[in-house]
N, C-alpha and C positions, 0 to 999 in steps of 0.2 A: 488480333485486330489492333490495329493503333487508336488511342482517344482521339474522342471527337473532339475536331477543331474550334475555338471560340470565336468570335466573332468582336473585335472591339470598335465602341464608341465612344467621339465625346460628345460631351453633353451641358446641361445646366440644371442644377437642384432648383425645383419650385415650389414641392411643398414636402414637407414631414409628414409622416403617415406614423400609425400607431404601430407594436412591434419591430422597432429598427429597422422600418420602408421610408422610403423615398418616391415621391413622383418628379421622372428624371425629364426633361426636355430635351431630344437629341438633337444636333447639327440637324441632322437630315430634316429633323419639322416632327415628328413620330414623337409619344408622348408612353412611356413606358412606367412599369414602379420596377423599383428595384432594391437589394436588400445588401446590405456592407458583408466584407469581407471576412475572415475569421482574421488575417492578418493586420486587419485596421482596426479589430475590435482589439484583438492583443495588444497592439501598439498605441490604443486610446486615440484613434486619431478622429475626431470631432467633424461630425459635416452639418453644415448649415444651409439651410435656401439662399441660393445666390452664390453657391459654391460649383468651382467648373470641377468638373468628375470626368473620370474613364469610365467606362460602362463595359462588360463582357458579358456577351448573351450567344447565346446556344442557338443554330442555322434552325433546330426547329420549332422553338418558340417563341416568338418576335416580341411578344408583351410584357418579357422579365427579364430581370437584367441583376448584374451585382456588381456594385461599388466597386471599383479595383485600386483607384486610384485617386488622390486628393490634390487637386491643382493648386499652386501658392496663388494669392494677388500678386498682381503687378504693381498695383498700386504700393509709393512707399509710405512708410508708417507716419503716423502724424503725427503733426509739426509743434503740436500742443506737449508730447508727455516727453520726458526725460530721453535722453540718446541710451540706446541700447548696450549693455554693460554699465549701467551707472546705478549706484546705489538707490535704492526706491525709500523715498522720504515717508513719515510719518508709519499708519497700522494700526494694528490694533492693540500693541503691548507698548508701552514705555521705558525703557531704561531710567533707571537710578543710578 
């Protein structure tokens, strides 16, 4: 038998749930939880409310879902902190 097919969406993080869950908001308007990936957790990758996700869920159960994917902003970085590659001033240790 071949694996069963997944099914992907995107979405919107709206809240943090206890046990590395998510309540995800998809395109479609459908409001699911869903739980990160073993590849995002290896790879430390951080998800926050307000963060656009990929979502892959299973044809037969529409209420669960797992993280697959982590969307960059669009938005560029602000205008306030240092340009990126450039040395970060002060900390917490002092040179002598």
């Amino acid at each position: 038998m071949a694996k069963e097919e997944l099914i992907q969406f995107e979405g919107l993080v709206t809240e943090i749930l206890p046990d590395a869950r998510y309540r995800v908001q998809l395109d479609a308007g459908h409001e699911i939880v869903a739980y990160t990936a073993g590849k995002m957790k290896k790879n430390r990758i951080k998800t926050l409310a307000g963060d656009r996700v990929t979502v892959e869920m299973s044809p037969y159960d529409l209420e669960k879902g797992r993280l697959i994917f982590r969307h960059k902003d669009e938005r560029p970085s602000s205008p306030g902190g240092p340009p990126r590659g450039a040395p970060q001033r002060g900390g917490q240790f002092r040179r002598r």
